[in-house]
KOLZA-361602 format. One record per atom (N, C-alpha, C, O, CB): x negated, z negated, y negated. Coordinates in steps of 0.001 Angstrom, whole numbers, plus 500000, padded with zeros to 6 digits. Each point is the difference from the previous one (the first is absolute). Last residue first. Glycine has a CB too. Example, Ala and Ser with C-alpha at 12.3 -4.5 7.8 and 13.67 -1.06 7.14 Angstrom:
// residues 2
487150492920502250499180499940498810500770499270498910499491499831498892499325502314501736500894497925505092500890500000498810499100500000498800498964499335500019502928499419501154
// end
This chain:
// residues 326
742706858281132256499650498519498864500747500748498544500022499387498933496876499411502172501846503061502788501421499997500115500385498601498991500893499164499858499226502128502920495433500625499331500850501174499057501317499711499957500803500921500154497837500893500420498576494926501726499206500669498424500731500852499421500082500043498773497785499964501904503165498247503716500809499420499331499891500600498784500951500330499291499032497800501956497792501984502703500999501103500272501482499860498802501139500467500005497892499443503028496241497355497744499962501300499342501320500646500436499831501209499840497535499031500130501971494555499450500578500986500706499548501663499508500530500465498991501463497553501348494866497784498813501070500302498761500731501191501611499184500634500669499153499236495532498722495956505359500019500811499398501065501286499529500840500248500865497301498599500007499600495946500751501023500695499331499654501231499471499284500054499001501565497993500561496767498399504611499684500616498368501361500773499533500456500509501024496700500030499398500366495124503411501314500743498812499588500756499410499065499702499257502050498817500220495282500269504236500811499052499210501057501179499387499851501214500133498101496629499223497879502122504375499567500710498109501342499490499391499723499886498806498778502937501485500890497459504864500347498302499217499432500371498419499698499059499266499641498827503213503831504269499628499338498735500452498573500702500211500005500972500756502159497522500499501930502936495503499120500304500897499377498660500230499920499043499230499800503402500128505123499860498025499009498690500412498644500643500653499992501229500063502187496984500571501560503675495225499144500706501631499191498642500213499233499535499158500149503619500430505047498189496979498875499136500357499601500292501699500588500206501062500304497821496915501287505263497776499724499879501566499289498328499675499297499765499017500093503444502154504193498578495125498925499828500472500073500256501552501000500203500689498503498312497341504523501954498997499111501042499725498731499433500116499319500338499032502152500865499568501856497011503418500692500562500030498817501188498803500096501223500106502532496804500888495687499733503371500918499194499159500483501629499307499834501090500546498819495809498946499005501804505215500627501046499403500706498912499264500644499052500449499450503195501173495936496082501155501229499963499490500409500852498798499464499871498900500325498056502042496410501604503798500675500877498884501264499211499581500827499720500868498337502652500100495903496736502351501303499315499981500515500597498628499279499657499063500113497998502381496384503461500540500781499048501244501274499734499910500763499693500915497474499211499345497676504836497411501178499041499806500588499389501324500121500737500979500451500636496961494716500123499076500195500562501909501729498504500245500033498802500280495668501927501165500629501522494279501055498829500602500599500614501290500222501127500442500549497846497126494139502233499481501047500687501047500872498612499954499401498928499918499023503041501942499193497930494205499687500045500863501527500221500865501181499796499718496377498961499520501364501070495640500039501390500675499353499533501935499111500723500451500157501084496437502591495357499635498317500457499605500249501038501064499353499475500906498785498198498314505891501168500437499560499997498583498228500093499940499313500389499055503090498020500260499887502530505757500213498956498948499525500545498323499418501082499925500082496987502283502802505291501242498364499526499875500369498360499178500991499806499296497404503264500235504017501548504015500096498725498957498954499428499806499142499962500882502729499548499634499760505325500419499421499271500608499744498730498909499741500046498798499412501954502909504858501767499780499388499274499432498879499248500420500105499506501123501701500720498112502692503553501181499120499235501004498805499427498470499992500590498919500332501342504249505541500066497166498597500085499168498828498759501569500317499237500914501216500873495122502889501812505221500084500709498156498613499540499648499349500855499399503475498748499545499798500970505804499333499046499973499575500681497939500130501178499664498989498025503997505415500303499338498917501042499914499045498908499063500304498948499437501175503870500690502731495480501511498361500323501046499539500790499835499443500555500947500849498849500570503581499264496389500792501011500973498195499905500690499702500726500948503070501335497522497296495549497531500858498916501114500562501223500904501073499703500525499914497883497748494199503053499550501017499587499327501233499698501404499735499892501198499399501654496139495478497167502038501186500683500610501075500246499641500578498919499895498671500460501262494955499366498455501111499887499515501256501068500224499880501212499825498529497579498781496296498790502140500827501082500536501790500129499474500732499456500827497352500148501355496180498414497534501492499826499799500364500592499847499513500749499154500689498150500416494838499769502531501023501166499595501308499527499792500478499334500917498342502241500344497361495134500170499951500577498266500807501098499367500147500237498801497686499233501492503111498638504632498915499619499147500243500270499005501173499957499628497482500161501538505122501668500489499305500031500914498160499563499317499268500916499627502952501032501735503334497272497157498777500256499559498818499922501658499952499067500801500946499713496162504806501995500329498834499714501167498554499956499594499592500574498990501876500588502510504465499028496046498367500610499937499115499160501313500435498903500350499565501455496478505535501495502079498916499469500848498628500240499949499371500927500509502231499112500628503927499765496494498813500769500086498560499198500925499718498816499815501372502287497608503421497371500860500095500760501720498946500667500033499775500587501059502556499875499364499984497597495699500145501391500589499624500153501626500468500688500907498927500132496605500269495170499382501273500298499615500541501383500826501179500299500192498257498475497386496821498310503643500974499959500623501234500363499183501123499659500374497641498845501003496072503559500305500843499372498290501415499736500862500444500717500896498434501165496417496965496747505737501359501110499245500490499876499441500638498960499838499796501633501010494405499222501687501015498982499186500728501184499687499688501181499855499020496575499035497285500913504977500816500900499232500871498919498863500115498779499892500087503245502395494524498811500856500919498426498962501378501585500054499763501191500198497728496336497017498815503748505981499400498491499369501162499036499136500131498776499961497334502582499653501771503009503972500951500075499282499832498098499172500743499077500335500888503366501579495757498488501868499930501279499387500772500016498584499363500467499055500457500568503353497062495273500651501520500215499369500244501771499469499062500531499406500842496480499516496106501150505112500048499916498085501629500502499618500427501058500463496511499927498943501977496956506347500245500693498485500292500134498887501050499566499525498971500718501428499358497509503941499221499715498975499916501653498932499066500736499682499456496991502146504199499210503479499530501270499033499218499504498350500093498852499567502347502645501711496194497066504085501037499466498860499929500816498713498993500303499360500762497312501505499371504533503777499608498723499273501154499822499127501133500465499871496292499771500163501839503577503359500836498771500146499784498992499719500184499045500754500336501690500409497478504238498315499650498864499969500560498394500595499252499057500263500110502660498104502861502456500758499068500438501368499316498919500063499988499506501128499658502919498790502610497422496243500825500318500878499350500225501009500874499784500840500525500867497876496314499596497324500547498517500547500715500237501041499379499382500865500805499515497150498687504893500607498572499731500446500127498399500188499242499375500742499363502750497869505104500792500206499462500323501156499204499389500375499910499877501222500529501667498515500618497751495718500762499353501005499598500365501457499730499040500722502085500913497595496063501811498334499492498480499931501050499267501156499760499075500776499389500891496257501667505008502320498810499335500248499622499171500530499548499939501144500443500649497752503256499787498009500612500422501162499088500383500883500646500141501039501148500442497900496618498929496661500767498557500386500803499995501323500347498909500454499963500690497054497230504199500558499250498821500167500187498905500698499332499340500796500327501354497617503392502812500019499233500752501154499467498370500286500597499240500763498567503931498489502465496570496714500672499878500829499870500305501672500609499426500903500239500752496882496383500839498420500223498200500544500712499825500650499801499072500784499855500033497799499843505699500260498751499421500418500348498269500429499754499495501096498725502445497103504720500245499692500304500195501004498601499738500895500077499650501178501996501842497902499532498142496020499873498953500528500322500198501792500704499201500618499883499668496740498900504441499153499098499203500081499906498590500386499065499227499792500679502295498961503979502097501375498594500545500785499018498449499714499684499359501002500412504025498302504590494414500111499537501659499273498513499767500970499458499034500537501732501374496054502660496410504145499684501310500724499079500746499550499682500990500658502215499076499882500873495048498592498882500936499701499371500378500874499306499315500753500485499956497633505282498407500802498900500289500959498848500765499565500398501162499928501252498746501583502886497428498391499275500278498966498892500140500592499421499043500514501694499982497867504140501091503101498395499949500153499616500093499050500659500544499114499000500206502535505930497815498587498742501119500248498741499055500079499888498777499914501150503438498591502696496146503861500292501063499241498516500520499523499103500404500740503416498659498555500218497634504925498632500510499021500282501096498868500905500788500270497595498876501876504538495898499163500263501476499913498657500608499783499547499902498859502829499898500178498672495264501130499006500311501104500292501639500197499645500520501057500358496830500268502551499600495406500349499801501715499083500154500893500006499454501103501863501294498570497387499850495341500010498285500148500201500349501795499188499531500798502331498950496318496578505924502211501098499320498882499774498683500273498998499741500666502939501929499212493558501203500428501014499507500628501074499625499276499808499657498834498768499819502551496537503549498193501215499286499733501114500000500833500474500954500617498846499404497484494955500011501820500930500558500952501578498945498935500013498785499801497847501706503466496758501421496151500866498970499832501323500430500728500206501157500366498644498092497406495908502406502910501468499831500455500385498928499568499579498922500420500335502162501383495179501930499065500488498925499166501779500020500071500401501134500263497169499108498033499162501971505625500820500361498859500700499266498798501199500248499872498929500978501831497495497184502236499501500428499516500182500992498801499153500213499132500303498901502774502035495707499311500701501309500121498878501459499311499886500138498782502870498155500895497163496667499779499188500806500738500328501272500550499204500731500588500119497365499740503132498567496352498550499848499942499207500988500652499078500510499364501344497303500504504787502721498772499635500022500840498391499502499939499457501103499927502571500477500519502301497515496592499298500370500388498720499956501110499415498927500150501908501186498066504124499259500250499091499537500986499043501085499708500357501155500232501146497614501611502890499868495536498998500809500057499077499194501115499945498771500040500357502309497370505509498786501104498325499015500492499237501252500677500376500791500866500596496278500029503690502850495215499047500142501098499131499152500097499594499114499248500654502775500684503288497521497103499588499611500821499527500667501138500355499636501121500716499069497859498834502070496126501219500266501219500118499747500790500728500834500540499481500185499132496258498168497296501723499120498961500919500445501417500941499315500402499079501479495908495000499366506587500611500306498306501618499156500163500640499306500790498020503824498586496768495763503387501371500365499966500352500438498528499668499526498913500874498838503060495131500525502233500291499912498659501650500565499789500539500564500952496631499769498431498228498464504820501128500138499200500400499932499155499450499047499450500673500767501473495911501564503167500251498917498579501448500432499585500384501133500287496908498725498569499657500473506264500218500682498789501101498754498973500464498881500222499251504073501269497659499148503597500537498535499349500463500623498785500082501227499962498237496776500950500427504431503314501883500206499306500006498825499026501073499485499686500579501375502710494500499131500333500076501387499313500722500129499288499787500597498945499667500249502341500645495638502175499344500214498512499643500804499213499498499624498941500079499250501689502968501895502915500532499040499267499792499394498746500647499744498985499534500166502835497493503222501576500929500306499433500758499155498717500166500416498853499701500615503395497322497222500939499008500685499168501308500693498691500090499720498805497517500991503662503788497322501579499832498898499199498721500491498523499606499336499042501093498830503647501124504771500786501125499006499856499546499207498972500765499858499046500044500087503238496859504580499460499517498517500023501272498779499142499590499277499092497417501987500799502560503560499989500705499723501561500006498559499983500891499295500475498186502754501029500833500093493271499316499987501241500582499488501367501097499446499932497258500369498458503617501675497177498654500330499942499081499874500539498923500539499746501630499389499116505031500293500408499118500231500931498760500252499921499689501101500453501867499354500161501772496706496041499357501452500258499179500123500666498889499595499659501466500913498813503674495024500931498213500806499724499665501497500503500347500331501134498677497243499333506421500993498333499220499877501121498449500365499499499714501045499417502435499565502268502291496704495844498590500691499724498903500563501042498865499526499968501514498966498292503659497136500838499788501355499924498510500188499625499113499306499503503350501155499879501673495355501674498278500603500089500294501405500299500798500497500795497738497364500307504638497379497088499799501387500919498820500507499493499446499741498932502939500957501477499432495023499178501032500377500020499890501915500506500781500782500542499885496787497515497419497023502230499169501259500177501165500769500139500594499851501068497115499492500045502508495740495816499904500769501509499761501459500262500038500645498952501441497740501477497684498436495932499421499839500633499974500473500957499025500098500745500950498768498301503112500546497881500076498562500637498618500536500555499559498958500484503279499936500156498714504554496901499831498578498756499670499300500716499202499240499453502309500721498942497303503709504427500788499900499337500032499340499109498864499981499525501736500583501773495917503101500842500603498518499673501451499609499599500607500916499445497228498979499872499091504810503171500672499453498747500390498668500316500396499794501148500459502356498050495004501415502099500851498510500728500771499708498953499407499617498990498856499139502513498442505479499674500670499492499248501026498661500597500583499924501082498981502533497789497778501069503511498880499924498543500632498806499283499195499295499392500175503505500078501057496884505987500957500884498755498874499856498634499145499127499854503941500019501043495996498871503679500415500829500171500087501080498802499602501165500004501187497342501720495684496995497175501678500518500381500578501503500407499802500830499112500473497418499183495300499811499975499945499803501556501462500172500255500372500202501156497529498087499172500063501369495450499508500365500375500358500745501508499553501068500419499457497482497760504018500311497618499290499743500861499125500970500671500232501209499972501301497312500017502376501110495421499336500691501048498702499178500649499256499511499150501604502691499604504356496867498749498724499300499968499197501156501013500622500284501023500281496770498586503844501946496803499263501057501119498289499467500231499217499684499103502511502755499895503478495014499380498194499872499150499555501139501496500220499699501173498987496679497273506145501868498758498934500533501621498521500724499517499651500715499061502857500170502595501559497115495170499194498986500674498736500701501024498892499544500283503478498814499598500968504049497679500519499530500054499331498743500732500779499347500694500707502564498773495688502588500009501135499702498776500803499057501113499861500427501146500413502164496929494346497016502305501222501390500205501106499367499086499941499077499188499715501904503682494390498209497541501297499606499985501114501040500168499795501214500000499255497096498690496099501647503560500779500933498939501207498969499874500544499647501046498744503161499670495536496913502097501115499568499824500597500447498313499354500001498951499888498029503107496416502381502514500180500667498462502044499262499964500684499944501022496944503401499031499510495298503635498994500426499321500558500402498056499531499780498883499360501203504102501596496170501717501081500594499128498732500310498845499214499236499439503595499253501212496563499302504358499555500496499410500575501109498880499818501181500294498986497880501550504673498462501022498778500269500665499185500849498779500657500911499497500424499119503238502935496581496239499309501087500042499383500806500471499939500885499147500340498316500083503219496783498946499045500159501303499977501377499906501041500636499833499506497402501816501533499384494620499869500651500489499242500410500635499149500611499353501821499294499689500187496209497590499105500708500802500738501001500559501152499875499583497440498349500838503598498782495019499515500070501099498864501043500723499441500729499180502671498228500579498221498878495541501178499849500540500259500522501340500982499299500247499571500648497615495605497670498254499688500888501433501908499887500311500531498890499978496097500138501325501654501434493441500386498774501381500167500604500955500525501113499968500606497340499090498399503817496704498187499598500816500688499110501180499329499734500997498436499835496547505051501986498873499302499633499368498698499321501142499149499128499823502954500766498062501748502717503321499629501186498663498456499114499262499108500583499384504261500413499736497376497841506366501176500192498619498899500706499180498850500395500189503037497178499682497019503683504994499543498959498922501361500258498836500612501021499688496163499155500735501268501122504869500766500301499168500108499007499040499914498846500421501005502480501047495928500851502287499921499025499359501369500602499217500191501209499872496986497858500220501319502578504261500387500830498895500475498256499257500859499298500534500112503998500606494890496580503119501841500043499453500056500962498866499033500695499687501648496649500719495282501248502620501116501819500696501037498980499195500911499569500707498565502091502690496511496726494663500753499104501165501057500990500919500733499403500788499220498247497471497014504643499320499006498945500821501355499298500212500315500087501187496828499623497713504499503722498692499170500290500834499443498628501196500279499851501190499239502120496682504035498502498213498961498990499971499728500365502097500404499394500993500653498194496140501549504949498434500313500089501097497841499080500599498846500366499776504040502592499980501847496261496727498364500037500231499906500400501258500733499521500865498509498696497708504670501710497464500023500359501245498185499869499764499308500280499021503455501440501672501147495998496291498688500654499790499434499690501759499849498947500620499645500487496098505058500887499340499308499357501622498655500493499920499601500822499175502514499356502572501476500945494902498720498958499637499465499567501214499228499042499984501697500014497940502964503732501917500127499102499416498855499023500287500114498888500516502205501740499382496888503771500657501388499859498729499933498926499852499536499657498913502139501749501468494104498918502607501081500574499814501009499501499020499993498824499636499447501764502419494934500491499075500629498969499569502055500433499832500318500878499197496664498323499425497841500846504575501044501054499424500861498911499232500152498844500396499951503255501651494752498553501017501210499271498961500380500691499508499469501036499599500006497368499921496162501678504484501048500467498788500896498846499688499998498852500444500115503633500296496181496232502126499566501585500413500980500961498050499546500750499136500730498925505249498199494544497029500755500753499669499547501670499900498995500317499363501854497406499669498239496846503479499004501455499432501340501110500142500588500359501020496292499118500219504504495716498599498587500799500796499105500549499779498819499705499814502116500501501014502934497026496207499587501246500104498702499842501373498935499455499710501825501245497254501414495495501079501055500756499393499790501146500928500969500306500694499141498855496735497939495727504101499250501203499363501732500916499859500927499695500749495738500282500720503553494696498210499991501134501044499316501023498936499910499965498773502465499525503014498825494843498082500113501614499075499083501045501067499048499588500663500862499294496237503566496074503045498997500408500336499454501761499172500683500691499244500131497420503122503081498912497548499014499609498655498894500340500706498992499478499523502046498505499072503269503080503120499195498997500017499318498776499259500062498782499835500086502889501140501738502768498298500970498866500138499746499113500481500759499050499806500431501965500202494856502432497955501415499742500986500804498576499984499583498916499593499161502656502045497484501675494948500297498945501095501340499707500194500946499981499214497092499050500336497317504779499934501410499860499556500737498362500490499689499539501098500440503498499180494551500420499622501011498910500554501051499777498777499829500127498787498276498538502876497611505122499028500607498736499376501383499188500859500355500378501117498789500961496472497853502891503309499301498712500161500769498535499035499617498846499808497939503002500597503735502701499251500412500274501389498968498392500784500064499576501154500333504080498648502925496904495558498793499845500384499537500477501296501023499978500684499229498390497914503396502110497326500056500163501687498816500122500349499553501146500027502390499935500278499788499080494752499141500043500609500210499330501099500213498825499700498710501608498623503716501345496812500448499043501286498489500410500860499632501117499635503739499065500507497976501109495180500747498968500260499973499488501388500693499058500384500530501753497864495763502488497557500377499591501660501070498735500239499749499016499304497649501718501294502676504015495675499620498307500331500193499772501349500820500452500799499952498603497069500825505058500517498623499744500035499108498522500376498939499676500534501680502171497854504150500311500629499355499698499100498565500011499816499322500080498976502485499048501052501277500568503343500290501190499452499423500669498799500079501159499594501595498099501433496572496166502109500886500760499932500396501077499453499123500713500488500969497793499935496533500132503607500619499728498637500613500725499598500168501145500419498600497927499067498397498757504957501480499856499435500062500578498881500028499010499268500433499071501632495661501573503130499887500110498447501573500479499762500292501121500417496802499642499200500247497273505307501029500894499293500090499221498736500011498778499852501414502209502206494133498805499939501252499657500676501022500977499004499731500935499246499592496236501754495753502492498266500760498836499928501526500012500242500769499254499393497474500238499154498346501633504693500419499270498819499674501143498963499186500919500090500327496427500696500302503425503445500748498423500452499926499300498403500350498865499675498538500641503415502333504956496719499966499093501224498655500040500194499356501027500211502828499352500896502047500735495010498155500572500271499703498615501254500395498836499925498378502322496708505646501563500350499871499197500864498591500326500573499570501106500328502961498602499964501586500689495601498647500285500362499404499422501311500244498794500033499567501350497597505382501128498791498788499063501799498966500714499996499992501227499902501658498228502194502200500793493939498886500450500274499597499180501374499882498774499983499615501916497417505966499680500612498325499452500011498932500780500965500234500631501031500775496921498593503833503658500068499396500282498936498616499321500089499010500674499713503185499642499079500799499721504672500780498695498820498993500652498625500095499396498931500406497540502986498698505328502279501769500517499020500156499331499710501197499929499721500036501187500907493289498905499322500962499471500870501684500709499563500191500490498887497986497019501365496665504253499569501203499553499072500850499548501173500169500522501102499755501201496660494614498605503417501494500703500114501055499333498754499713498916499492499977501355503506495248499758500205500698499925498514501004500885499655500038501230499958498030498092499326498048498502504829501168501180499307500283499355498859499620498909499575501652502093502423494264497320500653501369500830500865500819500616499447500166501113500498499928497554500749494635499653497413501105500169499221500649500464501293499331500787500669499960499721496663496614497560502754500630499283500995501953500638499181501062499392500130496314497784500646498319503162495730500055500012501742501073498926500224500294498962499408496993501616501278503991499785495054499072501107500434499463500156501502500619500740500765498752498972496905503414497478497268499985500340501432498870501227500335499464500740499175503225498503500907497881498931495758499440498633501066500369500586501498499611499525501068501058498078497127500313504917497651498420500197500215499921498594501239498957499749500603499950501397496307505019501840501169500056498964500944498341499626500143499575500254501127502894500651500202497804503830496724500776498972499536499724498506501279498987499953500699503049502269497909495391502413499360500131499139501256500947499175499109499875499783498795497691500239502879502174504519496142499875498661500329499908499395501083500743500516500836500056499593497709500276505002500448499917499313499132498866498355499980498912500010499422503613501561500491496690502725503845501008498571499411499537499780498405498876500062499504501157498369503133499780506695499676499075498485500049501017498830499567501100500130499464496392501015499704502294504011503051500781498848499840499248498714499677499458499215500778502048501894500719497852505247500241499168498450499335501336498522499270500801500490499205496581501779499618503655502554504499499764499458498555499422498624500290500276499114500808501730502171497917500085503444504153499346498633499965499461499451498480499727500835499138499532499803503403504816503453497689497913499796500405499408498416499874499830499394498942499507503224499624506215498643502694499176500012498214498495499549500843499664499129500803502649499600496657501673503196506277499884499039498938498517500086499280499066500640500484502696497812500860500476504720500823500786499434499322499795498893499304500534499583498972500437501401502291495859501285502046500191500884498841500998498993498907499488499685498926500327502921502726499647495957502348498769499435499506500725500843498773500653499397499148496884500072502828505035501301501408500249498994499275499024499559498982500392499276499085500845500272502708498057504525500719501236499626499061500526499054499575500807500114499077499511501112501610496427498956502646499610500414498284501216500441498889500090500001498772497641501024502358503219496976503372499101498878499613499240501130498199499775499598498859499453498794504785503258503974499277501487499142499856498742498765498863500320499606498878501998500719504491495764503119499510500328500342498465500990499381499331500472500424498945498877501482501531498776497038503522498530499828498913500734500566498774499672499786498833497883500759502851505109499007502091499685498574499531499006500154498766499810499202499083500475499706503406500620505103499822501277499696499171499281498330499620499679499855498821502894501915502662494754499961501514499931500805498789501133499626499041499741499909498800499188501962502505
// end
């Protein structure tokens, strides 16, 4: 009873679901096979779509200056030329122009100069989501690792892991995948881990050391039917002892990184947070002809949203938490 009234008291606080359409598709060449999109802390734009066309470079301006093929080739001191990319999952771009890949199919964390040259690997086991940090160290999350979180150093070495997964099943290896999930960082250096399957949607903040601090969690009454659902779905894999196979719950996040604010999107719902985790407005997003967008991937700019989807492509749309402050 207290959970049901802790969950309408939060619903109450925040603003009556609303309609959201996009301005524009922008980036029109990307679309299936989209993974993320992010501002890098050197300021450039990354785009990244697998197996093509690979990672999209540009700069502050808008212009593209750099493309990372995941089918192209680069050439070596040799004079022989090698594939750059596998099959890339994310990318992050840091201060000083590195550019973190986290390249799934070969298990490395690709590391690249500011202008595309391969500068070294990092061994991986299946690295799913990757965050640059402040002084060289790149946070990388996996599938199959003890900890949610693996920090890097400049050289590559494993300087410390945080983040215990949330008890959601007996099954060791079911669990694990349960606990997969995506990353992002604000101007302060936190690291956000959101959660994919967590039946309660969950971003979870961390300091640079691995300090948890707060949740971002949606509780209200109407998201307690799916949540029921999804804790369920697990019982019913879990008795099963197959290979697990579940729809994402929690689909793309992004954070304004001047504040710390945390928007999510569960399909076509966007959810928006201010930086203590109350949750202030919910949304349903549509493209410009009015069809459902169902988001994979959020970049919080400073008075737009760009919302990716795979595979319906880019669209920009105007920040509503911005309209009355213009």
């Amino acid at each position: 009873m207290m959970c049901l009234l802790a969950c309408a008291a939060g619903s109450a606080a925040a603003q009556d679901e609303s309609d959201l359409s996009a301005g524009q598709r922008v980036f029109p060449g990307v679309g299936p096979g989209l993974r993320t999109i992010k501002r890098g802390a050197d300021g450039r734009l990354y785009i990244l779509a697998s197996p093509s066309p690979g990672l999209l470079v540009f700069d502050a301006q808008g212009k593209q200056v750099l493309s990372i093929n995941e089918t192209g080739t680069a050439p070596s001191s040799s004079g022989q030329r090698h594939a750059l990319i596998t099959f890339a999952e994310d990318c992050d771009g840091a201060a000083d122009g590195k550019i973190y890949v986290a390249d799934r199919g070969a298990n490395l964390i690709q590391v690249f100069t500011s202008d595309g040259a391969p500068l070294r690997s990092i061994p991986v086991n299946a690295p799913v989501a990757v965050a640059a940090l402040p002084e060289g160290e790149v946070a990388v999350a996996t599938l199959r690792e003890s900890h949610l979180v693996i920090v890097f150093d400049k050289n590559g070495r494993d300087v410390r892991e945080f983040g215990d997964p949330e008890p959601l099943s007996e099954r060791a290896e079911l669990n694990r995948y349960l606990n997969n999930g995506q990353l992002a960082t604000d101007a302060q250096g936190h690291l956000y881990y959101a959660f994919a399957y967590l039946p309660e949607p969950t971003v979870r903040q961390y300091d640079r050391l691995g300090y948890a601090g707060q949740d971002f969690q949606y509780t209200a009454v109407e998201a307690f039917a799916t949540a029921q659902a999804a804790r369920k779905e697990i019982e019913r894999q879990e008795s099963k002892g197959q290979q697990p196979s579940f729809k994402r719950i929690l689909t793309a996040v992004g954070v304004d990184r001047t504040n710390g604010e945390v928007w999510i999107a569960l399909y076509n719902r966007l959810l928006h947070f201010d930086k203590e985790g109350n949750r202030r407005a919910t949304y349903k997003i549509y493209t410009p002809q009015g069809a459902r967008l169902e988001a994979n991937t959020i970049l919080v700019e400073q008075d737009r949203l760009i919302i990716g989807s795979d595979p319906l492509g880019i669209y920009e749309f105007e920040r509503p938490d911005k309209r009355n402050t213009k």
